[in-house]
N, C-alpha and C positions, 0 to 999 in steps of 0.2 A: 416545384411540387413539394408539398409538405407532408409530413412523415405520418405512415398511419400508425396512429397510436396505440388500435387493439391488437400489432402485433408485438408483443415483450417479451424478454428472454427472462428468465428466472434465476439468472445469476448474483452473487450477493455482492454487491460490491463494496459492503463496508470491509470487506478482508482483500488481504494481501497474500497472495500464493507465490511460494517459492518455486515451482516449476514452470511461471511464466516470466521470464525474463526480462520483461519489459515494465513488468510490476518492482522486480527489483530495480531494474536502473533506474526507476522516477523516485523511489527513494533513497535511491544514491546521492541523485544527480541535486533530489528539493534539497537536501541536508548534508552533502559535500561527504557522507560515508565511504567507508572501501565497501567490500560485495563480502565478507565476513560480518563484517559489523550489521549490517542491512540485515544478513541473512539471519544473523542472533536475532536483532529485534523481532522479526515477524516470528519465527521460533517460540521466545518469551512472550510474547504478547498473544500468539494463538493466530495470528495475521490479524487481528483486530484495529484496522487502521487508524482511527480513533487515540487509543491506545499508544500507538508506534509514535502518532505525530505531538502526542500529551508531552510524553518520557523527554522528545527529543528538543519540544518548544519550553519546556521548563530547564533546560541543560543550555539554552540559547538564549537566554532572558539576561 
């Protein structure tokens, strides 16, 4: 069965929020961070995921 499209939630998901947990460990886990470091980024970047993956893909080049 295939998913009905007019119903959508309205969450943003270009951002990363620090009180879902799960959002931090998959930036742990994609860029090998501790959970301080993780937590500074989204901090400094506003959770702008975008952002978070730029800072850390130019530190990984």
């Amino acid at each position: 069965m295939s998913d009905d499209k007019s119903k959508t939630d309205y969450r943003d998901r270009s951002k990363a929020s620090v009180s879902e947990d799960y959002e931090v460990q998959y930036i742990m886990s994609r860029y090998d961070l501790t959970r301080n470091r993780a937590l500074e980024l989204i901090a400094k970047h506003g959770g702008n995921r975008k952002k978070i993956e730029q800072e850390l893909d130019a530190v990984n080049i």
